[in-house]
N, C-alpha and C positions, 0 to 999 in steps of 0.2 A: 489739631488745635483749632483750626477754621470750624470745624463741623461745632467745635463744641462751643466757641463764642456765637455761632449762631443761634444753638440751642438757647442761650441762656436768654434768648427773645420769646421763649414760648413757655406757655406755665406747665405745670407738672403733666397734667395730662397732654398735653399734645406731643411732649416729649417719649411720653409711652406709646403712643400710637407711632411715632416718628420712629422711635425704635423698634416695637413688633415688624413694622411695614420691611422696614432693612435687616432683619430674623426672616422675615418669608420669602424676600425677593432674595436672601443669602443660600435658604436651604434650597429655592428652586433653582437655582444654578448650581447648588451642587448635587444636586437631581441629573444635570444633565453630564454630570463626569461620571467617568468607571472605576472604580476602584478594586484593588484582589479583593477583597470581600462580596462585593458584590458578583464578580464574574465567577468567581470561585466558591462561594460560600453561602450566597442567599437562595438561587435555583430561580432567580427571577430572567433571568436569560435563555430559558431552555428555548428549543427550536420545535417544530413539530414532527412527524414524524408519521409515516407509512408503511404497515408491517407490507412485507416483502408478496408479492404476486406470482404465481407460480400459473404460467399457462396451461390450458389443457386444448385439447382439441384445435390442438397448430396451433393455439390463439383467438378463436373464433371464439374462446370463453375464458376465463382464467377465478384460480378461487385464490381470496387471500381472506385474512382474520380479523373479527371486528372487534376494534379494541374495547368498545364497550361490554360487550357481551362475551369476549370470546369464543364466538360459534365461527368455525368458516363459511362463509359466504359463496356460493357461484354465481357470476356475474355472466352476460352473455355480455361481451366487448362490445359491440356497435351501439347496439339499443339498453344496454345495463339494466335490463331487467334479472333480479335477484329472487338467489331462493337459498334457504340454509342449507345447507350441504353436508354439513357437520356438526352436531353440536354440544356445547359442552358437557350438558348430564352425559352426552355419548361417553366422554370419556374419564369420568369416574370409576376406577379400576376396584375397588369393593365398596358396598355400602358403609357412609358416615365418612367415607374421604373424600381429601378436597379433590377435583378434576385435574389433569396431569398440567403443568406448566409449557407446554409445546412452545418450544426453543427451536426448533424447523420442523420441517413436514415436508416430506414428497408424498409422490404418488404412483401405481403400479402401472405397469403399460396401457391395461386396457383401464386403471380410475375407478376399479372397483374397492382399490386397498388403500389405505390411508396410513404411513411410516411417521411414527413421531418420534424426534430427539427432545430428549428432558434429563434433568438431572445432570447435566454435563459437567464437565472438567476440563481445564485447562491441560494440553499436553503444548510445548514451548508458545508457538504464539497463539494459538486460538482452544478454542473451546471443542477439543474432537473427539473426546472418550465421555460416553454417558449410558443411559437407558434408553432401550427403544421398544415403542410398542408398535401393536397393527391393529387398527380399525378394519374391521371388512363388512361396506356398506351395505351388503348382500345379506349377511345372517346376523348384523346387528352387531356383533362379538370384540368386546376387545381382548387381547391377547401381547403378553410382553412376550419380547425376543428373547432366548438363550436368557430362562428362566433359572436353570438351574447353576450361572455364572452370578459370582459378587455385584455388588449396586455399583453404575459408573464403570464399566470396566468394558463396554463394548465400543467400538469403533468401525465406521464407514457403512454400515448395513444400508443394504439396497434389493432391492427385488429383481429378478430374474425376471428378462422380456416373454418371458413363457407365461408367468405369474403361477408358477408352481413353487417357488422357491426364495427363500432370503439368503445370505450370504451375509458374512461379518467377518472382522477381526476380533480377537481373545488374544492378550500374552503373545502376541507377535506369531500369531496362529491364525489361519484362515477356517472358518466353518460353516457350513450350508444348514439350515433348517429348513424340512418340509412344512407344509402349511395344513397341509390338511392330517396327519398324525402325530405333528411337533417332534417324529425323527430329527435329532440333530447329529452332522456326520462331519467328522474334523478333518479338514484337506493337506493340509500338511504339520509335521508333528514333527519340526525340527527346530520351530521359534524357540528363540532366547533373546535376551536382552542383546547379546552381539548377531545370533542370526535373525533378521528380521523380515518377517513374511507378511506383504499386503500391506506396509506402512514403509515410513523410508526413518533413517536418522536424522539430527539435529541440522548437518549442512544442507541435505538436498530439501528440505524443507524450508528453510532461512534463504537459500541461494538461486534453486528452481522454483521455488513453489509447490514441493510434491507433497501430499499427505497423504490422501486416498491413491494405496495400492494396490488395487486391483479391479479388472472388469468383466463384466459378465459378457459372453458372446451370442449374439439376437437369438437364440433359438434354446439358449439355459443348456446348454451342453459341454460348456465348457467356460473356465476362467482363466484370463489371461492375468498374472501377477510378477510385481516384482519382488525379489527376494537379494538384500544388502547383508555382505558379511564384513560386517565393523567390527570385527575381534581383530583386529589389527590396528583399530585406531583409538589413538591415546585420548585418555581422561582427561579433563583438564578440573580441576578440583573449586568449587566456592566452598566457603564456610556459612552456614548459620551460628552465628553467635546469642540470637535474644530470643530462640524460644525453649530454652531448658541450658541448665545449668553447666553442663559440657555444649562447646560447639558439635551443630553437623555437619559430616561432608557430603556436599552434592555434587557428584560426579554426572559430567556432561562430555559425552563423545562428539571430540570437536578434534578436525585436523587442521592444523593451523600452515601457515605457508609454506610452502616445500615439502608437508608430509602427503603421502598416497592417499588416494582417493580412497574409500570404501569398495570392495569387490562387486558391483549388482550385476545379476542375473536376471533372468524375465525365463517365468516358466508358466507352461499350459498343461492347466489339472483339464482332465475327464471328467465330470464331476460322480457320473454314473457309477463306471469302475475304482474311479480315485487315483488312477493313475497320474502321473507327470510328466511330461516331457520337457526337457532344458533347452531353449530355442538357441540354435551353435551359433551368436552372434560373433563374429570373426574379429582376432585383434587378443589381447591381456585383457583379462576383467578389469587386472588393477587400474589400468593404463587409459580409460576413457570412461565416460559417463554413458547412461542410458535415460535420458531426461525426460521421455516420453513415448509413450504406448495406446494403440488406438486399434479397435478391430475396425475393418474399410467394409466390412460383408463377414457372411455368416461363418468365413473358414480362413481368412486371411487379417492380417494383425500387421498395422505399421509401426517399424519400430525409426527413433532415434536415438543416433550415437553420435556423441562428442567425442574429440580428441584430450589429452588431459590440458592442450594447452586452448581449447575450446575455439580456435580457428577453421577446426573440419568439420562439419556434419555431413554425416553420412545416413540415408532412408533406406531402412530393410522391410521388404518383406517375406513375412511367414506364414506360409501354409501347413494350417494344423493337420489336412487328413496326406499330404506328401511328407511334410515335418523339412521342409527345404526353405532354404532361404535364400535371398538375392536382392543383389542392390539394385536401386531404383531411382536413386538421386544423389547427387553429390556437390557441395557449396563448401569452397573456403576462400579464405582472407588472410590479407597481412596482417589485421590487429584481431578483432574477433568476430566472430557470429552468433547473433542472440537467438535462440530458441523462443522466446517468445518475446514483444515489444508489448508491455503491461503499461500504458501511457500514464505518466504522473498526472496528468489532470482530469483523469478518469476512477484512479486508487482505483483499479481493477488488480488483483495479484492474484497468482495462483498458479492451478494447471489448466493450460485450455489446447483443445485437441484443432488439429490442422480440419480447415472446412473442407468435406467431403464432398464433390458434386461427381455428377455424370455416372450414379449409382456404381461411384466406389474406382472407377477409372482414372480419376485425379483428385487432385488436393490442389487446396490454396496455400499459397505460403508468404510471408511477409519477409522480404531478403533486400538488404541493401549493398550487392555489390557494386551498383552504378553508382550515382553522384547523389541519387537519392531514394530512400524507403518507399517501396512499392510492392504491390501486390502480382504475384504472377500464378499462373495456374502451371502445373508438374503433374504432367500426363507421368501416370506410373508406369507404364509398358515399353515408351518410346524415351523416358526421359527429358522430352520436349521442355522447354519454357515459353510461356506466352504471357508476355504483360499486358495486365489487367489494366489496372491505372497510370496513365499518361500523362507524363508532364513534369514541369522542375517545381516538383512540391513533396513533401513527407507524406505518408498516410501513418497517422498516429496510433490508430488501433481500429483491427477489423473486426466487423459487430457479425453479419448476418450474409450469406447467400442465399436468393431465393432463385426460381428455375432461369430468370433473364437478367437480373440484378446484383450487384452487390452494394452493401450498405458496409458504411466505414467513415472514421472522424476523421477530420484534417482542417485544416488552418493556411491555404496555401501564403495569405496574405499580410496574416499575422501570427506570429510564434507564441503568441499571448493567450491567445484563443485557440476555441476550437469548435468544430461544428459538422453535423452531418452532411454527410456528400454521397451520391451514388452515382456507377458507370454499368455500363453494359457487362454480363459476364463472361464476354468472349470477347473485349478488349476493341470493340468496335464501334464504340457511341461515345459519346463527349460526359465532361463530368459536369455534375449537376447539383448542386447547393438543393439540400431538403430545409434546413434549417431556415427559415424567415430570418429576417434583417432585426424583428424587433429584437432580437432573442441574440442580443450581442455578448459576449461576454464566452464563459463553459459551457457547454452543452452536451450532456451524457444519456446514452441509450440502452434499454432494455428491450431487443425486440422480440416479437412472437415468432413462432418459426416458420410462419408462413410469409413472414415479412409485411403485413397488412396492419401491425398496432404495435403500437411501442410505450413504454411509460420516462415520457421523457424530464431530465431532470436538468435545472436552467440557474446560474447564479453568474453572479459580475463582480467585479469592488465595489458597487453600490446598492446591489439586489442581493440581501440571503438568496437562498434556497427555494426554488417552488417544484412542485412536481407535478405533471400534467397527464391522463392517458392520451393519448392523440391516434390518429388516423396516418394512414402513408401510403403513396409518400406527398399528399398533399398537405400533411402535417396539423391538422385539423385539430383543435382540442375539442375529446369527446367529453371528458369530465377531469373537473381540479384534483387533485388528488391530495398536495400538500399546497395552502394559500401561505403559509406561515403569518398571518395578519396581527395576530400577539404581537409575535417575535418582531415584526414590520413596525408596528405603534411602538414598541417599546424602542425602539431604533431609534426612529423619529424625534424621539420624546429628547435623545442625547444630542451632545454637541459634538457632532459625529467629525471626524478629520476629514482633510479630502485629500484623496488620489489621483495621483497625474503619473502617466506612464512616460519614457523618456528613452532618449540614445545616447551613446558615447559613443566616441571612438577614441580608441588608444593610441601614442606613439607610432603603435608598433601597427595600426590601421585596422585594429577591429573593432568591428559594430557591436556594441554590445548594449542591448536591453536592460532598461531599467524600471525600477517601481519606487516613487516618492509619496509619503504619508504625511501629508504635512496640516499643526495646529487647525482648528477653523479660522482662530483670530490671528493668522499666519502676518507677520511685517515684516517687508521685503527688506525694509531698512535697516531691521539687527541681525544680529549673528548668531545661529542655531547649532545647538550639538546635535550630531547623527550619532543615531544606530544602526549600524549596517546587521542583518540579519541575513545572512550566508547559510549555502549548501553546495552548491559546486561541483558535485560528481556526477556519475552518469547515473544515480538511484534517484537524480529530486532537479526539478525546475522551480526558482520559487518567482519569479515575474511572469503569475498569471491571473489574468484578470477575471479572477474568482471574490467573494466574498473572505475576509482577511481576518485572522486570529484578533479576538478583541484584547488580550494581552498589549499587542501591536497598538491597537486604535486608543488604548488607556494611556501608553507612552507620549504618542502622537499627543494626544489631548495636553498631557502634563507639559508641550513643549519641546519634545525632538522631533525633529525629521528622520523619521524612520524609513530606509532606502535598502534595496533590495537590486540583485545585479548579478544577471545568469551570465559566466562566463565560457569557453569553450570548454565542451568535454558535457558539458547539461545537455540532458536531450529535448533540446531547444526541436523545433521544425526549422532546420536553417542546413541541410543537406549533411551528409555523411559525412565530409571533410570536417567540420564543426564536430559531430559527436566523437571522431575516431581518434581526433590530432593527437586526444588525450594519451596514447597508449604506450606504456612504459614512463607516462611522464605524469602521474598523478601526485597532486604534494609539487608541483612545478609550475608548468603551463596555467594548471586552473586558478590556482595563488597568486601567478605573478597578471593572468590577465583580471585578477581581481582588483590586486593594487593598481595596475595602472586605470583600471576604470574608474577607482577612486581618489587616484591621482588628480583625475577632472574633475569630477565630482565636487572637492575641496573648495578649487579655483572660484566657484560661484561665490558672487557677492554675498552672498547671505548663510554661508555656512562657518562657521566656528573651527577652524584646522586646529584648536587646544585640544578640542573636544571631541572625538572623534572614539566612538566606543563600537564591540564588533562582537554578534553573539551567534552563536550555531549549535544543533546536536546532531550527534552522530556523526553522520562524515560534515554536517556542517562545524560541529566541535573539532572536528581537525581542523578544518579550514582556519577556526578560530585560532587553533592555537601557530598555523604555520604563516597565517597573516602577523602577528602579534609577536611572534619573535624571528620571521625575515625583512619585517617593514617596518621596524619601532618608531621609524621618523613621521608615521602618518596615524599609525590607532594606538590610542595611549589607555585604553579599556577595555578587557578580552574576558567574558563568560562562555568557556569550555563545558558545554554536558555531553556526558557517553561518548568521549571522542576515543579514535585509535590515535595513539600517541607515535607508537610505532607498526610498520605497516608488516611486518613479519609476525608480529601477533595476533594481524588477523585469521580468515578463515583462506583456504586454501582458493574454494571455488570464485568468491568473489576476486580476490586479492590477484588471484594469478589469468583472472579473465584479463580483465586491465593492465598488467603490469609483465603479466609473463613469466617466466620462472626464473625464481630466486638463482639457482646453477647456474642461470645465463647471464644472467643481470641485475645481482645482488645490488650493485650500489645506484641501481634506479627505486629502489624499494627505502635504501639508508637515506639518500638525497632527500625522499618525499617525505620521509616522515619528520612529528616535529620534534621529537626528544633528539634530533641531530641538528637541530638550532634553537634549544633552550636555552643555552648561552647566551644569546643578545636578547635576551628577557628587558625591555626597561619600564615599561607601561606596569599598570594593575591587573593582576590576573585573578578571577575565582576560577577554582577547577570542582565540577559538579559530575558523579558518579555514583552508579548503586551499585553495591557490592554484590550484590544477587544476579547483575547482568550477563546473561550468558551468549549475549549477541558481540559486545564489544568489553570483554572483560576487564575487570578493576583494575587488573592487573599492568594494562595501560596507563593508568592514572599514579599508581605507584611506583612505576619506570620512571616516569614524565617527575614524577616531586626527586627520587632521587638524583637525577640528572639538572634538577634545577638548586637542590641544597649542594650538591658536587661544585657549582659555580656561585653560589651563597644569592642566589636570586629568592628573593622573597616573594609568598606568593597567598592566597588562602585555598581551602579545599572543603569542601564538603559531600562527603561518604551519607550516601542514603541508606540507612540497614538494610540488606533483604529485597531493595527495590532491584526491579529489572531495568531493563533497556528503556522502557517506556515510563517510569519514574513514577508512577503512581499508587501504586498499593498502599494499602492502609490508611486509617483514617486519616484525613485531613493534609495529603501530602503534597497534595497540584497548590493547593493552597500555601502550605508550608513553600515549598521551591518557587512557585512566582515573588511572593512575599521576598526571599530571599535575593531572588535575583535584581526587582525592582529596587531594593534597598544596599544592594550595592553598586546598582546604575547613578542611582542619587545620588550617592556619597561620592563613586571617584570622579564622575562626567554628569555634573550640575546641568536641571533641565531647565531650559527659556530662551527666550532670546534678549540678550543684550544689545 
């Protein structure tokens, strides 16, 4: 009413320009908010992007793809003088077609041959089954692999350190093609869907990181493979309902808690003769894993073996011309032993081989039975240990040995960050910060194998993404690689939240790390509703000082304090005690030091304890759900996606790392899961699942509603058709599911502050 007896002082037109003025200064402030349309739907947020660099020559050059052009490029690393290397008319496979879509690329030992993946498929999470062809730089020629095999049906193809030779999977079948008369000779003829040769099944892929089974040995003489006999392990069935008129069923061999492992074997073909021998790895097939396979030299193969309850590892080595094996190392624990440390603030996964030095006499290995994760060298003759890295700090993940060094990330000071560090390789020199002070925040390395260049990759909570090649280790930037400066303006341009990292401690005396996202026009003086955004297991840290989901930053903006809080059992850099405590007590310990960190949390003057909402997926959707009905007196708002409701539904390998076996300790598995405290239900719950999910099955979500209409708890849910683990397929679905979720944040836990 003010504004407008004001108005009535000014004649018609001044009133239009009065009002246009307050139409532009309205849109350019909401210019500077996010909206799901916008992060989801316009494409004005994209980031930029660096097709991937593949070293050659140790490093002293490397070729990668110019996106303009799509030619490969080689580049000489230091002076980055360039020349085409590749180029696309190269790889037009007949005339009037378009040039192949190269989705990867290696290269042959000696870089005369050129391997392209195209046409790919998806087989569970990635994209591993396609077409491959060979460029051979020499006579100009391209030429597709296992011609006479269906489009998309080949997997793992690599060349033979001879370069006389390709090698692939077919149908669960391992086969060699010669290169110079396209002879192709099939090496084992036993694959089936349950016997499988050269690839592994749904767990050791999900659980280890395994996919490519098998390896060529330096001299193309032979192949080391593994071979899993999953005809013993049960189907676990989805439905398709919406693409034809009757459902499908898609059957996924999954062994869920308490069932046997799969049998794997590791055999070594001849390739010449074709013969096989079965490496007598000692112990029941069924009874332990084989998580890893590596030749050290031209005739010997290191193998690892788990126990089924994954506390033992045990190093074999095999000699292919005696055909003997013998141990050579041995590391167990009272909770478990990880095969590999894949750092979450790295998203490194996979398989990655123990580093070889002292041509083949030792290995590095990353073992934390002392008070903290360190690097120690395991002479394979004597057994010896000798630690590498010294001192009361984690090493988060090891990158590179070179013949005096080892390069490797860690954080000694903060759990938050991370950054390159290197020591001497023989445990005799102090440790030594590569990473400069500017470069606060994550810090991820690629390096060349000679250790001499790396392409390093740099973000904070306040810097996206840049990528740089650099020099080392005096860390030099030789050329920008990604500036993201778009992405950077367009940042700028919003009214970005700000981030303040923070401590707790609990009652009960732990330190616990935290992440607050709080409005820009933040007032200390009203009272804010949080979202606490949880993960809590040993697969996810989420208090780190990276560059943060704009989902997050659009809440924040609307009004919440969005708060984030690793508690024990995260693999935090805060010593072994911290990640281990968890074990047999998952669904307990990490829950309850959740609640009590947000028990303080609350107490601040300027948070809203009505209002208190709490969202997670996957093991963070557990978390959601075992917060939300064991602590009703603190989160009165719970968004559940792809959570395990119950923990015997899950997968064996993961479930029973952590937790141990069902036969021994059944009601450590009933206590942690949440369908055994859906009953004290009082808050609002959405439960979010795709029925297509073959990581954490629906079948969890439909436990979880029965066990809550059993006790007449109300609740909503939402069934994604068809979606998997990762909730996006199809058109328009990240968009649909955000939308969703924001819009029931709104309704039950109102955003601002009062």
């Amino acid at each position: 009413m003010l504004i407008v007896l004001h108005m009535m002082k000014f004649n018609s037109a001044s009133i239009f320009i009065l009002l246009f003025c307050i139409g532009i200064a309205t849109a350019q402030e909401d210019r500077r908010l996010l909206t799901i349309d916008r992060i989801y739907a316009s494409g004005e947020f994209r980031q930029d992007y660096h097709p991937p660099i593949k070293w050659i020559e140790k490093g002293e050059a490397y070729i990668t793809m110019d996106m303009q052009s799509g030619d490969f490029v080689r580049y000489e690393t230091a002076s980055q003088q360039s020349s085409t290397y590749l180029s696309t008319q190269s790889l037009i496979p007949n005339k009037g077609e378009k040039p192949l879509r190269v989705e990867d690329f290696t290269l042959s030992n000696d870089e005369s041959k050129v391997l392209i993946l195209t046409n790919s498929k998806k087989v569970w999470r990635s994209n591993t089954k396609g077409d491959y062809w060979v460029y051979d730089l020499n006579t100009k020629k391209l030429s597709k692999v296992g011609n006479q095999f269906p489009a998309s049906s080949l997997m793992f193809a690599k060349f033979s350190d001879n370069n006389k030779f390709i090698a692939y999977v077919h149908e669960f079948n391992i086969y060699q093609e010669n290169f110079k008369n396209g002879e192709t000779k099939q090496l084992t003829k036993d694959g089936t869907e349950d016997i499988i040769n050269g690839t592994f099944d749904w767990v050791y892929e999900e659980e280890f990181g395994c996919r490519d089974g098998f390896r060529w040995n330096k001299d193309g003489k032979y192949i080391a493979f593994w071979q899993v006999d999953a005809s013993n392990i049960k189907d676990f069935y989805m439905l398709n309902n919406t693409d034809d008129n009757y459902s499908k069923v898609i059957p996924v061999q999954y062994p869920k808690v308490g069932e046997n492992p799969s049998a794997v074997k590791i055999g070594v073909i001849h390739t010449k003769k074709g013969a096989i021998n079965w490496v007598p790895v000692p112990g029941n097939s069924k009874a332990h894993f084989l998580p890893r396979m590596q030749w050290i030299n031209v005739k010997e193969v290191l193998i690892q073996q788990l126990n089924r309850k994954q506390n033992h590892l045990k190093y074999f080595i095999y000699n292919v011309s005696t055909q003997k094996i013998k141990e050579v190392y041995s590391e167990q624990e009272d909770t478990w032993v990880d095969i590999d440390y894949p750092d979450v603030a790295s998203n490194s996964w996979g398989m990655t081989d123990e580093l070889v030095i002292e041509d083949g006499k030792a290995v590095l290995r990353m073992t934390e039975n002392g008070n903290w994760r360190h690097v120690y060298k395991i002479d394979l003759n004597t057994n010896d240990k000798t630690l590498i890295t010294k001192g009361e700090y984690d090493v988060a993940d090891k990158y590179i040995a070179t013949d005096t060094d080892l390069y490797f990330n860690a954080s000694p000071d903060n759990s938050t960050q991370r950054y390159l560090y290197a020591t001497d390789l023989y445990g005799k020199g102090n440790l030594r910060k590569i990473t400069p002070t500017s470069f606060q925040g994550i810090n991820r390395y690629d390096i060349s194998p000679n250790g001499k260049f790396a392409v390093h990759s740099h973000s904070n909570s306040t810097k996206p993404r840049t990528q740089q090649l650099i020099s080392l280790p005096d860390h030099k930037t030789i050329k920008q690689l990604v500036t993201n400066e778009n992405f950077i303006a367009k940042m700028d341009s919003l009214s970005l939240p700000k981030t303040e990292f923070f401590k707790v401690t609990t009652d009960e005396g732990i330190e616990i790390d935290g992440k607050m996202m709080k409005p820009q026009n933040f007032d200390p003086t009203k009272k804010y509703p949080v979202l606490f955004y949880v993960y809590g297991e040993p697969a996810g840290q989420v208090c780190l000082d990276r560059w943060e989901s704009m989902w997050r930053m659009m809440l924040a903006q609307q009004g919440y304090l969005v708060i984030m809080l690793d508690n024990r059992g995260t693999p935090c850099l805060k010593g072994s005690q911290w990640r281990k405590s968890i074990y047999r007590k998952i669904g307990q310990i990490n829950v309850d030091d959740q609640a009590a960190a947000a028990k303080k949390v609350i107490e601040w003057d300027f948070i809203d304890s009505s209002r208190i909402a709490v969202q997670g997926w996957s093991g963070g959707g557990t978390m959601t759900l075992n917060l939300l009905f064991r602590y009703p007196e603190i989160y009165t708002t719970g968004i559940a996606v792809a959570a395990v409701a119950n923990q015997l539904m899950y997968d064996n390998i993961y479930q029973e790392r952590y937790m141990g076996l069902p036969s021994e300790n059944e009601e450590d598995f009933i206590d942690g899961s949440p369908v055994s405290h859906a009953k004290n239900l009082e808050g609002d719950l959405l439960i979010i699942h795709g029925t297509a999910d073959d990581n954490v099955h629906y079948q969890n979500t439909e436990m979880l509603m029965n066990e809550l209409i059993k006790h007449n708890k109300q609740f909503d849910v939402m069934p994604y058709p068809n979606r998997a683990h990762g909730i996006y397929e199809g058109k328009n679905t990240r968009r649909h599911l955000y939308t969703l979720m924001t819009n029931y944040l709104m309704e039950h836990c109102p955003a601002g502050g009062k």
